[in-house]
N, C-alpha and C positions, 0 to 999 in steps of 0.2 A: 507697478509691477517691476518686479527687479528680474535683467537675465539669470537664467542658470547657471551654475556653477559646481561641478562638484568638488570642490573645494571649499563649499560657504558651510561652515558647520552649522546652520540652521534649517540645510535641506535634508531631508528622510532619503534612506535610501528605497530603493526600489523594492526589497523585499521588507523593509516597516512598511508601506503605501501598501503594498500587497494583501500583508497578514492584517490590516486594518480592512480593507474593503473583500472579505468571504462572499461570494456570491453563493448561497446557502443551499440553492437548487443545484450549481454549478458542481460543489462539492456532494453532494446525495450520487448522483449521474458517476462521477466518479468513484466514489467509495462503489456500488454497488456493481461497477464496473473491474472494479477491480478485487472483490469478490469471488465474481464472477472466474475470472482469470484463475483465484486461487484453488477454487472448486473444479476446475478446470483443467487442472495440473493432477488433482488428486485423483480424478478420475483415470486420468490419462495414466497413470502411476498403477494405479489399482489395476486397470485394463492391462498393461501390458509384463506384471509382475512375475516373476517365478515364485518368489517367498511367500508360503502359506499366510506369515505372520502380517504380509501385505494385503495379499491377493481373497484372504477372505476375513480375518480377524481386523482388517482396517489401522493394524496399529503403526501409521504414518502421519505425518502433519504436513501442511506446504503451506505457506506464506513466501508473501512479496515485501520485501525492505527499500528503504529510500537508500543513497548513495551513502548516509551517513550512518548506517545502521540501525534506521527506525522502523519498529513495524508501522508495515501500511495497511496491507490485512492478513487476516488468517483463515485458512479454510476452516470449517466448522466439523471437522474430523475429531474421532475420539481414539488419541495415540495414549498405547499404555507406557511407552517407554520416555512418557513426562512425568 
């Protein structure tokens, strides 16, 4: 065994090591968590709405993005102004 090095161009960095070992339950727990959240939001939007076009036609969406602008999930709402 050789030390570490980040400098040795033949060590992976943390996030290759990462995206190779998914822990597949790990990832469900959170996707459904995070869901959760979105549905979450909608509600809470819906609850507290003045706009007809919110408050009982439902036409709103809400989702959660990562830092880099990737969706992560989406509420399962049916928004007409997509």
């Amino acid at each position: 065994l050789k030390p570490f090095s980040a400098n040795d161009k033949d060590t992976e960095s943390a996030a290759e090591v990462a995206a190779e070992e998914v822990d597949v339950v790990q990832l469900s727990i959170f996707n459904n968590r995070f869901m959760g959240i979105a549905e979450q939001m909608g509600r809470a939007l819906q609850r507290t709405a003045i706009s007809t076009n919110i408050k009982e036609r439902l036409d709103f969406s809400c989702a959660i993005f990562d830092p880099e602008g990737g969706l992560v999930a989406n509420a399962p709402h049916v928004p007409v102004h997509l």
